[in-house]
N, CA, C and O of each residue as an XYZ file, in Angstrom:
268
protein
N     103.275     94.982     73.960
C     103.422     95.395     75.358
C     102.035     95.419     75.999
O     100.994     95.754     75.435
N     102.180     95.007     77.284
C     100.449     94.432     77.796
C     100.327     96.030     78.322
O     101.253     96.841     78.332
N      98.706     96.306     78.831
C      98.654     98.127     79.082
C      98.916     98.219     80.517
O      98.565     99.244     81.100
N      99.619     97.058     81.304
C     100.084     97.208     82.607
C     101.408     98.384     82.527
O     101.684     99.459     83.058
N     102.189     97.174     81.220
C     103.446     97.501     81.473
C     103.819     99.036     80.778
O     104.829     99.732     80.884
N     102.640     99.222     80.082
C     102.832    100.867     79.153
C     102.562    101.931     80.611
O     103.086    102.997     80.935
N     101.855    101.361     81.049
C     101.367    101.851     82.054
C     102.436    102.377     82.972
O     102.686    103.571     83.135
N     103.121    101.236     83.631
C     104.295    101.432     84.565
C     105.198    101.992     83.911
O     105.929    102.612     84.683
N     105.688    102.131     82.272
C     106.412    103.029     81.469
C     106.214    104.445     81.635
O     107.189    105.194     81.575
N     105.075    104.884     81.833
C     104.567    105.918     81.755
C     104.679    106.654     83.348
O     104.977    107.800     83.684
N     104.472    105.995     83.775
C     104.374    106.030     85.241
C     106.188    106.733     85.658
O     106.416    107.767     86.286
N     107.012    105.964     85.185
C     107.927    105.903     84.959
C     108.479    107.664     84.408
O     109.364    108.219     85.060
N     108.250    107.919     83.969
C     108.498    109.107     83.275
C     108.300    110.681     84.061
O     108.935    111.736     84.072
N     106.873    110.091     84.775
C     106.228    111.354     85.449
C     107.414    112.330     86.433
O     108.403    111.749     86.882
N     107.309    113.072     86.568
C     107.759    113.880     87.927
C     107.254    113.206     89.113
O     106.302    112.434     89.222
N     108.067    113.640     89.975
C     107.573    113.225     91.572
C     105.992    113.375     91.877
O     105.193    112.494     92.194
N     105.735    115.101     91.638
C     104.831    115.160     91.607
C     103.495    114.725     91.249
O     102.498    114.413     91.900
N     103.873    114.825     89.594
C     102.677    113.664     89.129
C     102.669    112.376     89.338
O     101.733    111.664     88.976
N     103.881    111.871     90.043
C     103.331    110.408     90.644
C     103.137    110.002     91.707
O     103.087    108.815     92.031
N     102.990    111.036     92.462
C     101.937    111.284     93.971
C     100.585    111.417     93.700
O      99.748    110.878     94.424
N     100.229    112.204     92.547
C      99.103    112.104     92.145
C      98.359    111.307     91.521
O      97.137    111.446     91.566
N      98.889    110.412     90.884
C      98.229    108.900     90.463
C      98.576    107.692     91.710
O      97.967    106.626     91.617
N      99.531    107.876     92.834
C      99.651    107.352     94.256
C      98.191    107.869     94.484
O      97.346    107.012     94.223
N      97.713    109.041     94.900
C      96.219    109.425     95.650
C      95.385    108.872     94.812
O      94.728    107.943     95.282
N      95.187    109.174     93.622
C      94.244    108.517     93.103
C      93.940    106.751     93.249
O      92.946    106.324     93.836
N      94.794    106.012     92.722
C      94.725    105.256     92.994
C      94.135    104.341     94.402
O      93.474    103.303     94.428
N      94.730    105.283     95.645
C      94.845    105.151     97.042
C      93.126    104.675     97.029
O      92.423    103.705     97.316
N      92.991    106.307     96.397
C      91.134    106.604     96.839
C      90.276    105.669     95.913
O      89.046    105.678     95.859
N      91.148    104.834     95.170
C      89.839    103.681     94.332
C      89.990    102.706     95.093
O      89.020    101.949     95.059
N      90.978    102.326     95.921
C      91.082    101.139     96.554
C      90.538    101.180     97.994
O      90.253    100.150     98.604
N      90.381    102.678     98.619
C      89.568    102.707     99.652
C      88.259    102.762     99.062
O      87.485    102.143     99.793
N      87.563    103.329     97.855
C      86.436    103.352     97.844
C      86.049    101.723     97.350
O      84.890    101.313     97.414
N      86.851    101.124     97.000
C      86.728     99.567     96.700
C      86.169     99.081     98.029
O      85.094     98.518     98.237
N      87.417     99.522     99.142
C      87.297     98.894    100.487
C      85.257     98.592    101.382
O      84.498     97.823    101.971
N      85.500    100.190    100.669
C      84.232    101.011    101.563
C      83.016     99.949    101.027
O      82.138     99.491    101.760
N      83.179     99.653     99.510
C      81.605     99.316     98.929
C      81.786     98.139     99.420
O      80.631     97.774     99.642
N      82.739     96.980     99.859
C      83.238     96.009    100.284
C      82.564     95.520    101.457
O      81.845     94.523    101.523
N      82.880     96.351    102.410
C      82.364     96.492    103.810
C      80.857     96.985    104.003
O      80.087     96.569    104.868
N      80.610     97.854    103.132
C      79.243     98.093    102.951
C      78.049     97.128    102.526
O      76.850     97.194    102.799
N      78.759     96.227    101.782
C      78.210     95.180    101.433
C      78.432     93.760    102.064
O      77.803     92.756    101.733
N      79.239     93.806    102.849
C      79.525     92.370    103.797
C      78.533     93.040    105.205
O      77.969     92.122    105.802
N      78.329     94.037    105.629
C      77.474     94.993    106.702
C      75.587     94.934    106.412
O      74.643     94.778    107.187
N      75.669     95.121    105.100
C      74.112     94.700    104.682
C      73.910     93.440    104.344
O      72.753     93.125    104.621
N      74.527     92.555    103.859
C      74.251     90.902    103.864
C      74.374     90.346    105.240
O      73.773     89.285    105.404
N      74.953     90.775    106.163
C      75.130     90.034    107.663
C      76.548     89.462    108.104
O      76.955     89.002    109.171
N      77.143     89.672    106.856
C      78.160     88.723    106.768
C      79.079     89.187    108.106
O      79.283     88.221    108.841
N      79.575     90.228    108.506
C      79.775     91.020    110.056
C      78.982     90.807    111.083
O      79.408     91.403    112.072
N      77.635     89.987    111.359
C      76.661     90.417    112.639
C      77.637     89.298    113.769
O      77.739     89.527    114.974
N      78.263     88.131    113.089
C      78.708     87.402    114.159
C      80.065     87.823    114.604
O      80.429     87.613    115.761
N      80.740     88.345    113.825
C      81.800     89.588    114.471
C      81.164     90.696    115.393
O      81.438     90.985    116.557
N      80.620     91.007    114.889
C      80.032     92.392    115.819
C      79.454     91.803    117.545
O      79.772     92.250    118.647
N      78.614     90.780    117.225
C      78.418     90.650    118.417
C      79.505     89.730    119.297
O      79.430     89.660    120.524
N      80.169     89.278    118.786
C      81.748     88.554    119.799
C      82.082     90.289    120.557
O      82.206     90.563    121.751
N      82.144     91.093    119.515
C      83.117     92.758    119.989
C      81.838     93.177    121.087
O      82.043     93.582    122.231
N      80.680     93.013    120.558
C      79.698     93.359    121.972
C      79.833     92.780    122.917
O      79.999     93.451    123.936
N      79.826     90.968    123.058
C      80.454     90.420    124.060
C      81.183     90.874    124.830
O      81.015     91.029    126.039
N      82.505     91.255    123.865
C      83.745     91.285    124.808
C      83.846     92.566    125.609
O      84.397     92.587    126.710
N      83.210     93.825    124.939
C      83.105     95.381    125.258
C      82.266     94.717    126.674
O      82.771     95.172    127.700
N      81.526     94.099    126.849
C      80.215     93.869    127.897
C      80.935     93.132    128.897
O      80.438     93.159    130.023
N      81.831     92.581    128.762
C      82.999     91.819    129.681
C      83.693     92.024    129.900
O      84.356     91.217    130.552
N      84.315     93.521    129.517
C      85.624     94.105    129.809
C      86.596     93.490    129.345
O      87.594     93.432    130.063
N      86.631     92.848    128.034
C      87.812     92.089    127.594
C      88.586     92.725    127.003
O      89.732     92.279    126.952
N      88.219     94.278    126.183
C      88.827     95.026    125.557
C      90.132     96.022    126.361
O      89.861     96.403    127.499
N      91.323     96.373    125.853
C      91.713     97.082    126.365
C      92.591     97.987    124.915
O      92.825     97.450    123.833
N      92.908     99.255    125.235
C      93.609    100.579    124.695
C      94.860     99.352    124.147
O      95.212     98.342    124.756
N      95.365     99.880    122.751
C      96.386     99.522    122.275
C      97.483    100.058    122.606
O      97.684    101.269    122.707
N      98.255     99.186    122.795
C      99.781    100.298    122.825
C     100.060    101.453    122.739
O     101.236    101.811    122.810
């Protein structure tokens, strides 16, 4: 059995509770994934030509409130 599927066995078993709590956990590795992600596309540049189209458009009034 591969340690995905022991995994989802296990998973399987928990109470509600404890599987809200490996839901958050999880949640918070994949935002902190997100974060070092963005943090690192933000210090290489890889965002400056996005950013400045959104300055553009903020400077032109192209933006408007979402729904």
């Amino acid at each position: 059995m591969s340690t995905v599927a022991e995994i989802k066995a296990a998973i399987s078993r928990l109470s509600r509770e404890e599987r809200a709590e490996v839901a958050r956990c999880l949640h918070e590795w994949e935002d902190d994934a997100w974060d070092r992600q963005m943090q690192h596309d933000m210090a290489t540049g890889k965002l400056d030509g996005l950013l400045t189209k959104v300055d553009a458009d903020t400077d032109a009034g192209k933006l408007r409130d979402l729904p």
